[in-house]
N, C-alpha and C positions, 0 to 999 in steps of 0.2 A: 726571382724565383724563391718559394720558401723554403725550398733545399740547398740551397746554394754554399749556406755554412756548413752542410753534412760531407763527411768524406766519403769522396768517391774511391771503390774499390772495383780496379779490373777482376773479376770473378771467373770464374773455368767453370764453364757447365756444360763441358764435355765430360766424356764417360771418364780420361785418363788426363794423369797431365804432363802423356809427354806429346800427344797433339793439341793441346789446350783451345779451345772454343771460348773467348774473352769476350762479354756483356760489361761495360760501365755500367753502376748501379753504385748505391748508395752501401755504407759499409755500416750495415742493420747490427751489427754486431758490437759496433762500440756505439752501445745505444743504451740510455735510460732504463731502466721497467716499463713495463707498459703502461698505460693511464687505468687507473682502475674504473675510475665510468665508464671508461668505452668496454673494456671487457668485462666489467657487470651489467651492461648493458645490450641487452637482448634486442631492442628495436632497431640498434646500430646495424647488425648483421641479417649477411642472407647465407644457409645452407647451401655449400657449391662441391658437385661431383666434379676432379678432375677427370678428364678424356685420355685417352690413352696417347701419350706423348705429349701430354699439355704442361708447357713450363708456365710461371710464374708472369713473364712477361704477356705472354699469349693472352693469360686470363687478366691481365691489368689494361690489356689493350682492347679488349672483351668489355669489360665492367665500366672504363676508365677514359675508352679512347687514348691511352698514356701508358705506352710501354715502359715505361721508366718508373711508374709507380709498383712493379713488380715487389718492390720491398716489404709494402704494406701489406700483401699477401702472406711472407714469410714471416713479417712482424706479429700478426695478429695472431698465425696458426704456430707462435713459440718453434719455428723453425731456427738451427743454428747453425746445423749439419744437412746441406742442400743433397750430397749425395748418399745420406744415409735414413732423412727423412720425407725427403720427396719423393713421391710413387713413381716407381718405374715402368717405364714404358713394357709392352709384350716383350718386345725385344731385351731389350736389358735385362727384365726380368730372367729369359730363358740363360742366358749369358751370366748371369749372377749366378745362376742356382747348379748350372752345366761349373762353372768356377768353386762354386762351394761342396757340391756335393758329388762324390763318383760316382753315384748313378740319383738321378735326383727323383727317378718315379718309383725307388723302394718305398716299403713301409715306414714311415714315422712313430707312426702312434694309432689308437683306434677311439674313434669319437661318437658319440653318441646320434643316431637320427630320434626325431620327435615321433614322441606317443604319445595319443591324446584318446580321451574318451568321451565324448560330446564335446561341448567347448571349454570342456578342462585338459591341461597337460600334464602330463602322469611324469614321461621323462624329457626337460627339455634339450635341444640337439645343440651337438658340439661341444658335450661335457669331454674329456680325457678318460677313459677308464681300458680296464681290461677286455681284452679280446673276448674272454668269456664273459664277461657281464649280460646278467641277466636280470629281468624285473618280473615279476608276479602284481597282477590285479583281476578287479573283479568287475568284468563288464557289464553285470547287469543279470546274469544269469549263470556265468562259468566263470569261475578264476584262470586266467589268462595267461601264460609263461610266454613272453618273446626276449628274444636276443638283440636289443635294437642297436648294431653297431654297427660301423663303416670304417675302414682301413681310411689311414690318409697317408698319404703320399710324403716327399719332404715338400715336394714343388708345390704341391696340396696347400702346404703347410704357410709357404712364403709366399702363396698368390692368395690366399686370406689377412696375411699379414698384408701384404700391399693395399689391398682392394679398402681396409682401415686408415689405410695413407691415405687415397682416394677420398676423403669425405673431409672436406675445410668449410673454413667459413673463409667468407669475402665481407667488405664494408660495403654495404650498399651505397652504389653512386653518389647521392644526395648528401650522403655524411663523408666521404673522402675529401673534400679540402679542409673540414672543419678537423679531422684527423688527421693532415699531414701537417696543418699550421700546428695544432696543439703537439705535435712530436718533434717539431723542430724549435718548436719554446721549450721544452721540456731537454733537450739534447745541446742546440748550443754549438758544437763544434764547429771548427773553423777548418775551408775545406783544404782538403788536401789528397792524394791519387796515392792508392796500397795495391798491392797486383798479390793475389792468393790464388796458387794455382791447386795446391791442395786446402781443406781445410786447418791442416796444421799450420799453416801460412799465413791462416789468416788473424792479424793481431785483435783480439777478443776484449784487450784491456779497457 
């Protein structure tokens, strides 16, 4: 195997770690840089939506037939912090946000919706601004006043943030073994078993 020198680290990718859910997997963490061809290299990669409650392994065993290649997933998309960078599930999600915030569907902030005047944009949506914000133009015949704004939510707030988790790249098929040999040349270690139940656990050195 051309991981066989990488050390394996029991990982908790459960929500908490005092019932800990342990996946063997490779400890991507005391790892190289990454190869700068493969991540200047555009033809290596394909654009991948994660699914709702789709971990790393899922989508290794998806792309890869090889649940164990999960690493490569978190290696490419500069993942360190599994449960602070990986998208969470509906659930989690509502569970995180019900835990952050006392009421998590108040006002945050107000954002902009898009204006557009043919196939030009006057204002485009999702800027920050004030509740009153206003814009003035000239449609073609009448100068135009609208208020183009939307409340958002906190939850609003953290299921956008998420939904930007949602959007990785994968190695396409055909280039993963020529990637896991080049990162096990590159890396070198000699194996050995590290058990991180939190991330702070996990030795980074």
């Amino acid at each position: 195997m051309l991981l066989r020198n990488l050390p394996d680290l029991l990982y908790n990718f459960g929500p908490s770690s005092v019932d800990p859910k342990f996946l063997v997997t490779k400890n991507i963490w005391r790892r190289a840089e990454i190869l700068r061809e493969y991540k200047n290299s555009v033809v290596v990669f394909d654009e991948y939506t994660v699914m709702n409650g789709e971990k790393p392994e899922d989508i290794a065993l998806k792309e890869y037939n090889n649940p164990f290649y999960n690493w490569t997933v978190l290696v490419i998309n500069d993942i360190t912090n599994f449960h602070e960078q990986w998208p969470r599930s509906s659930q989690q999600l509502q569970e995180y946000c019900n835990a952050k915030y006392d009421n998590p569907e108040t006002t945050k902030d107000y954002i902009t919706t898009e204006v557009k005047k043919g196939d030009s944009i006057i204002v485009p949506a999702g800027k920050v601004v004030p509740s009153t914000f206003q814009v003035t133009y000239y449609d073609g015949s009448n100068n135009v006043t609208v208020n183009p704004v939307a409340a958002r939510s906190f939850f609003q707030f953290e299921e956008e943030k998420n939904g930007e988790k949602e959007r990785i790249q994968v190695i396409k098929p055909e280039f993963i073994e020529d990637f896991v040999e080049a990162y096990y040349v590159r890396t070198g270690y000699k194996g050995h078993l590290e058990i991180g139940l939190t991330p702070s656990e996990i030795n980074m050195a």
